[in-house]
DRENLOTOR-842635 format. One record per atom (N, C-alpha, C): y, x, z. Coordinates in steps of 0.001 Angstrom, whole numbers, padded with zeros to 6 digits, always signed. Atoms other than C-alpha are relative to their C-alpha. Layout:
residues N
YXZ...
***
This chain:
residues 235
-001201+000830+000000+000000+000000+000000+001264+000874+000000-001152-000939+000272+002476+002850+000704+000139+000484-001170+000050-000457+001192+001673+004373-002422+000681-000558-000961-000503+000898+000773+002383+001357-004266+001531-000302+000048-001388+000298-000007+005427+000657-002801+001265+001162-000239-000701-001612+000959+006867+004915-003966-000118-000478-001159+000212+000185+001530+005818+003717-007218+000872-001086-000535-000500+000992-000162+007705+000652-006843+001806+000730-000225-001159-000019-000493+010968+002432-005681+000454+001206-001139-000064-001379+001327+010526+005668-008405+000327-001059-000975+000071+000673+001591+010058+002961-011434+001795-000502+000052-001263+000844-000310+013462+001136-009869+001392+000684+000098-001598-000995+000106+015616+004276-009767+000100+000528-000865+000199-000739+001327+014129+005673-013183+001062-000965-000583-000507+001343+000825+015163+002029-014715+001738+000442+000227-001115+000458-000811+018740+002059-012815+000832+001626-000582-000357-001202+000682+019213+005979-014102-000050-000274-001429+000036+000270+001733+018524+004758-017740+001272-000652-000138-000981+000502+000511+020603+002087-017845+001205+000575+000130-000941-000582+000284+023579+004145-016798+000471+000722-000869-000293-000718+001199+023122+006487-019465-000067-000377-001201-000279+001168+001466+023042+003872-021973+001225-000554+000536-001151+001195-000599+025982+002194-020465+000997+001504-000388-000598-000984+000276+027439+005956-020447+000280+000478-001207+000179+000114+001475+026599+006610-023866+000397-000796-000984-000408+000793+000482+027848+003572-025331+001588-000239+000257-000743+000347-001055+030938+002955-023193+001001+001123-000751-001319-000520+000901+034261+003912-025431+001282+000800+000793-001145-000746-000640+036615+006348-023743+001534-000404-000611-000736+000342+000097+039779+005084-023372+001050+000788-000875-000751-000658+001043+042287+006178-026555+000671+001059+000349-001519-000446+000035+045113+008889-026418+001016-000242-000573-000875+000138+001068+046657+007281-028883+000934-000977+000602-001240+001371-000811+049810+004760-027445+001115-000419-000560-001322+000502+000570+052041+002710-028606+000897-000827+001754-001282+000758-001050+055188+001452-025780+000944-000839-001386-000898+000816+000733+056898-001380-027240+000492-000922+001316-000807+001065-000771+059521-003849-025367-000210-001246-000644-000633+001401-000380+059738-007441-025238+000719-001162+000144-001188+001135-000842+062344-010081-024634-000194-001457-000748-000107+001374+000690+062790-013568-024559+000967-000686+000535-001029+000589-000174+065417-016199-023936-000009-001356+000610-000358+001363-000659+065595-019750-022024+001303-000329+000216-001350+000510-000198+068162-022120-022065-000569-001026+001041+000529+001256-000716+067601-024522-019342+001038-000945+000520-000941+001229-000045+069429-027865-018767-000206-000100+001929-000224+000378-001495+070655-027852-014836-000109-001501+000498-000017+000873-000991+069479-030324-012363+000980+000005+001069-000832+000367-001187+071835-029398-009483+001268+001141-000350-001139-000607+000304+075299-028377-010188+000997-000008+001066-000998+000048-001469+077689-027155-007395+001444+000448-000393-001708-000307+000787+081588-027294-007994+000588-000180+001204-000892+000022-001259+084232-026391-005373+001123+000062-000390-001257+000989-000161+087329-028598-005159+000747+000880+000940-001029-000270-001205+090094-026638-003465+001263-001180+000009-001253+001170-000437+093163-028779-002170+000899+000645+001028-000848-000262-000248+096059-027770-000842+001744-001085+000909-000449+001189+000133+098890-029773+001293+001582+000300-001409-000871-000095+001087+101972-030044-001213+001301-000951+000666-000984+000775+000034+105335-031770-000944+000998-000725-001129-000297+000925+000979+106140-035093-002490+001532-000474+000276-001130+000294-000214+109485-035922-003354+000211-001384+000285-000392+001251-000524+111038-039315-002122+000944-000356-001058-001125+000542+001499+113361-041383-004834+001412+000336+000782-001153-000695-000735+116455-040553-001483+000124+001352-000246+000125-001430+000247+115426-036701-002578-000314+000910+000913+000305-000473-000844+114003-035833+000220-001638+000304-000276+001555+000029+000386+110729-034666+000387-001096-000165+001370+000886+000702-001321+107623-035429+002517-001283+000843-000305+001007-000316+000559+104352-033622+003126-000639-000578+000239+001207+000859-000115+101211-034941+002114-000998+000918+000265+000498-000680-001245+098790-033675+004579-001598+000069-000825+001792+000169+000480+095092-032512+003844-000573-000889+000195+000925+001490-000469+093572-035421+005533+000237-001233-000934+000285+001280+001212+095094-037607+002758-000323+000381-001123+000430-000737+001495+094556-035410-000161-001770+000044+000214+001672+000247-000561+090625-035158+001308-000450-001087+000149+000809+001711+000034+090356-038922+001454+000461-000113-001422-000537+001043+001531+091878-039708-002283-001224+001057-000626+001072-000396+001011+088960-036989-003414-001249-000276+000589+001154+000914-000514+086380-038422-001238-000635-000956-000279+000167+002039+000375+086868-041549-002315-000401-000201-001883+000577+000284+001540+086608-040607-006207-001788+000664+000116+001497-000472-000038+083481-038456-005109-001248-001250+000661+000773+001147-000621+082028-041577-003647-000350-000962-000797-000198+001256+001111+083031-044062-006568-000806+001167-001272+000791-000691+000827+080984-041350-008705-001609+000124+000644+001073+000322-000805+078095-041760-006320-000456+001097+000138-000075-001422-000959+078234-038561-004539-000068-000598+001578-000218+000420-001656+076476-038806-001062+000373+000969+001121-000799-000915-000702+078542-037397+001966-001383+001361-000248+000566-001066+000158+075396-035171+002375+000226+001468-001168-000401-000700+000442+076059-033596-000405+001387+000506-000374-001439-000129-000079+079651-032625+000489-000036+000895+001537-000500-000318-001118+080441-029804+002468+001229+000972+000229-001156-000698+000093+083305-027336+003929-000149+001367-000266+000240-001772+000459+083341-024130+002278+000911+000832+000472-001166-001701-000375+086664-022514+003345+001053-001429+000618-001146+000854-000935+089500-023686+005655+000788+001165-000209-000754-001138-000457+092895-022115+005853+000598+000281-001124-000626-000591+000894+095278-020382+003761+000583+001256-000298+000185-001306-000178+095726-016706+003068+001293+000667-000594-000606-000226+001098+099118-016794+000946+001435+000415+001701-001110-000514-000529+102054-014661+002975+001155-001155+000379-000809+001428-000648+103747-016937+005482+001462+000584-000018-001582-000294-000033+106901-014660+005326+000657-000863-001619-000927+000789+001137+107811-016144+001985+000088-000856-000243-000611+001186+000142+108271-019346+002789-000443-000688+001739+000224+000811-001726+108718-021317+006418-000447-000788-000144+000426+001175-000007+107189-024058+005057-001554-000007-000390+001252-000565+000061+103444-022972+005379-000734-001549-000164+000896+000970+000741+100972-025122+003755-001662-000082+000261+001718-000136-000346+097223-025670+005034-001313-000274-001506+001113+000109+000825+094134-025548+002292-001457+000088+000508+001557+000234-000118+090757-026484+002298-000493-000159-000942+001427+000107+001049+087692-026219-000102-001552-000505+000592+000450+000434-000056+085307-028601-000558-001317+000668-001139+000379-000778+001315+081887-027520-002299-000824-001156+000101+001102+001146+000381+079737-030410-003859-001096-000090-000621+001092+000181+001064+076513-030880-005510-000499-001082-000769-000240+001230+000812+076228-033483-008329-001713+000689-000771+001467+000094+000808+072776-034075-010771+000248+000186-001222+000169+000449+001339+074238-034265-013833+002052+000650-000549-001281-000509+000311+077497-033134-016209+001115-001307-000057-000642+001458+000292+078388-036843-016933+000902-000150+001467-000896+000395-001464+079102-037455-012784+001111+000941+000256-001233-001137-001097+081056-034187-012395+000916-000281-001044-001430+000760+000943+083236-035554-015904+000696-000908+001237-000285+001505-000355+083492-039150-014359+000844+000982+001828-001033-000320-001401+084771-037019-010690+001074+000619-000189-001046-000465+000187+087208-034755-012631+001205-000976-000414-001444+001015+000699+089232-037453-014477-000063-000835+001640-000445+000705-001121+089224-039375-011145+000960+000550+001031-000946-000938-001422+090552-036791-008304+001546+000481-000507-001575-000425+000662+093709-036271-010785+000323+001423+000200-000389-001127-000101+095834-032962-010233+000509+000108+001458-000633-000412-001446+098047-033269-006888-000647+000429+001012+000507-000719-001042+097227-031607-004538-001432+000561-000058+001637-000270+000576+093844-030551-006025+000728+001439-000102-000529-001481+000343+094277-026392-006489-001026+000772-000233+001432-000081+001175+090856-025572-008291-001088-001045+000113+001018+000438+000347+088060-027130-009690-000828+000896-000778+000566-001091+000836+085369-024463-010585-001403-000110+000509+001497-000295+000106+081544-024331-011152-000318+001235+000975+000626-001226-000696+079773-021981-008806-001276+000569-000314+001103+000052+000119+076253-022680-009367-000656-001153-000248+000885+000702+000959+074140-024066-011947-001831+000260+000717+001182-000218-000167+070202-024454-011024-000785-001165-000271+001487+001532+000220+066681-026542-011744-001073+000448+000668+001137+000063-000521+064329-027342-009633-001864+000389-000008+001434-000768+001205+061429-026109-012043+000400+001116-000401+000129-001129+000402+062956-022894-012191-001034+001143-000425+001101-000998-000302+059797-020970-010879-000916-000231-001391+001185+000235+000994+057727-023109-013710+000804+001352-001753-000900-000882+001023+060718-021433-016091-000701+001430-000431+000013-001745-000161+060297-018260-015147-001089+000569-000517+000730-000516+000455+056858-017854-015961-000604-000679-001273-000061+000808+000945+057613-020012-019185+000481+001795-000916-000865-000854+000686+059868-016793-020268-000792+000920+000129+000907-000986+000112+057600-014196-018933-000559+000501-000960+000785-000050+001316+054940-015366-021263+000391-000387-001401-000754-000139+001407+057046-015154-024094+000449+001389+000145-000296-001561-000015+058193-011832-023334-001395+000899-000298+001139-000767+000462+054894-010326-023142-000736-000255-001575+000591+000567+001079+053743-012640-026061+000769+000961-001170-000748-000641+000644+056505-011018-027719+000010+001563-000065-000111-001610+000096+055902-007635-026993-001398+000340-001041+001407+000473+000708+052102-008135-028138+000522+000309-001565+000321-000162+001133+052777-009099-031264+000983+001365-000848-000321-001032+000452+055250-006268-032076-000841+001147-000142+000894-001074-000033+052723-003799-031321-001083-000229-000662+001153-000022+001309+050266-005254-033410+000360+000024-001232-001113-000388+001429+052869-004906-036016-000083+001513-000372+000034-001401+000137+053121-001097-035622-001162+000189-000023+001399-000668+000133+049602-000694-035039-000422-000473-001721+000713+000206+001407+048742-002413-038129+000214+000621-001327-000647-000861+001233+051087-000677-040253+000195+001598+000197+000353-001464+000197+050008+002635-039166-001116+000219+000135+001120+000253+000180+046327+001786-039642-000534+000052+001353+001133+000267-001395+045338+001133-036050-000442-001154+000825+000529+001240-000998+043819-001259-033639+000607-000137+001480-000702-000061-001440+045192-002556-030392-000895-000093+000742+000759+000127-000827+043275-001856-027483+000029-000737+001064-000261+000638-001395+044154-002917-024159+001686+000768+000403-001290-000594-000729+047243-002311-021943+000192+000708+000848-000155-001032-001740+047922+000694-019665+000887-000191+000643-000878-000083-001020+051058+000171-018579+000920-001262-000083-000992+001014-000039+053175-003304-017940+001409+000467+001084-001332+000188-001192+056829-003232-016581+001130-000979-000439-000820+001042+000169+058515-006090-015950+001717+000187-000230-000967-000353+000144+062133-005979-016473+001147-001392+000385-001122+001009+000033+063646-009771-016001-001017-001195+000740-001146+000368+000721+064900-012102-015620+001127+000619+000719-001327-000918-000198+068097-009936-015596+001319-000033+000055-001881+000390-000210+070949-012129-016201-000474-001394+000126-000401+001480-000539+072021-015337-014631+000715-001066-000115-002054+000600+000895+075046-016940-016563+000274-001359+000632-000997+001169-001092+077305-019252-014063+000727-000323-000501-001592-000119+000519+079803-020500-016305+000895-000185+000828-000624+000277-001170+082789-020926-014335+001041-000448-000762-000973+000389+000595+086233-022888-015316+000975-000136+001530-000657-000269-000861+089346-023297-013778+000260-002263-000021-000050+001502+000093+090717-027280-013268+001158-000321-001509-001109-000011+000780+093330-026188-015852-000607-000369-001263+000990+000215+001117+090466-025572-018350-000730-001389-000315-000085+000907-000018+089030-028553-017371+000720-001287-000865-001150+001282+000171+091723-030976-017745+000148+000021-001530+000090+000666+001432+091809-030486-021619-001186+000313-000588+001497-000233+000542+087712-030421-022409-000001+000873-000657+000348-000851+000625+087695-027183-023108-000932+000756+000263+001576-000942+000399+084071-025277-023504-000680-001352+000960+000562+000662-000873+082415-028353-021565-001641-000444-001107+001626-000192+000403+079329-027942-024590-000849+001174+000308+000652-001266+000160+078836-024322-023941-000289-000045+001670-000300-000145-001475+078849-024958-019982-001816-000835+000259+001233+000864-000549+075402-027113-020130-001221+000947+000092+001714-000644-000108+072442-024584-019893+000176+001265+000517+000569-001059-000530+071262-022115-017826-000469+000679-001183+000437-000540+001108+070845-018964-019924-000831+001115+001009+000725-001694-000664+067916-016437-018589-000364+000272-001201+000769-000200+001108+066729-013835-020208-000873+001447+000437+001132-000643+000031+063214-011901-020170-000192+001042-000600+000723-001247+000962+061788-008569-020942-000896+001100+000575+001409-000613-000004+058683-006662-020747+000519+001352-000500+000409-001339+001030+058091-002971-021596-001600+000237+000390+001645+000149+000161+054140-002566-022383-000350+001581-000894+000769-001016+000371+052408+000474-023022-001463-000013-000540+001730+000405+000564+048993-000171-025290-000321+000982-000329+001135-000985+000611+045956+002131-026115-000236-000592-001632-000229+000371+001064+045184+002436-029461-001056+000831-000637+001023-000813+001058+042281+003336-032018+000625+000435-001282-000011+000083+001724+041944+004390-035622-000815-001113-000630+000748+001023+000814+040883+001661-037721-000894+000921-001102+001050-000399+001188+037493+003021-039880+000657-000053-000898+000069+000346+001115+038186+003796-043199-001202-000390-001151
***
């Protein structure tokens, strides 16, 4: 029985030594040959949540006697409240970004308090329908901060695989037209997404619809650098 079972364990390491050297023997050493090619790709994506901050300022309104009167933040903050409300903006999304005013009190005794409001709206239509409402007085910007969508992450690896897709087929471009084959990939490096584009406007810009087509999409953009192995194609 011992016997049998040496004979057993010899046949099982002979076998196990073969196949390696068929596996060795067969088994294609990885090229020297390499092609590095880059990548890129582009998304435009249509924003779900758009954040715009309303500054306001108090100001002084003249009287028809010629006197003048100030109108106080607390009413300039209710007349844009009230259009952000009639646009169906909920308080939640309304908060205080900056208090205060930073403009040299020596040059004028008649110091003026400001506050910025920053909001988040769904859509370009509601933040139209809130600009023509809140008017100019006492308003002292209206400017985009931040554009974003909720499906970014799905984005992201929407652009990826277009970047790599894109690198791919370049390199099977060069390989093909210098008679070779693409092997596999040694080296991936990611590179993006690298830019973030916020458009931004002022209330001035605004007020006569100017760039309000070029302002709708998130622009990323993707890029790969890829390092592939590479045969000779048989002649």
């Amino acid at each position: 029985m011992k016997f049998l079972r040496n004979m057993k364990k010899l046949v099982l390491a002979l076998s196990l030594f073969i196949c390696s050297a068929l596996f060795n023997a067969n088994a294609e050493p990885i090229s020297s040959i390499c092609i590095e090619v880059s990548g890129t790709a582009t998304l435009n994506i249509i924003p779900d949540r758009i954040t715009v901050e309303i500054g306001m300022e108090e100001y002084f309104r003249k009287k028809p006697s010629g006197d003048s009167i100030l109108v106080t933040l607390q009413e300039i903050e209710s007349g844009i409240r009230t259009a952000l409300s009639d646009a169906g903006v909920q308080d939640s999304a309304i908060t205080v970004s900056d208090m205060g005013n930073y403009r040299n009190r020596s040059a004028s005794d008649k110091f003026k308090m400001a506050k910025s409001l920053s909001v988040v709206v769904t859509d370009y239509d509601r933040l139209e329908k809130i600009a023509s409402a809140i008017g100019s007085e006492g308003v002292s910007s209206f400017q985009l901060v931040r554009l974003d969508n909720a499906e970014m992450p799905s984005y992201d690896r929407m652009g990826l695989k277009a970047s790599l897709d894109a690198a791919r087929s370049k390199a099977e471009f060069i390989a093909s037209n210098e008679g070779l084959s693409i092997l596999m990939p040694l080296e991936i490096i990611e590179n993006g997404p690298n830019y973030y584009e916020t458009p931004s406007f002022s209330n001035v810009a605004y007020d006569n619809g100017a760039g309000m087509d070029n302002m709708r999409k998130i622009v990323r953009r993707y890029s790969v650098k890829i390092k592939y192995a590479c045969s000779l194609n048989p002649r």
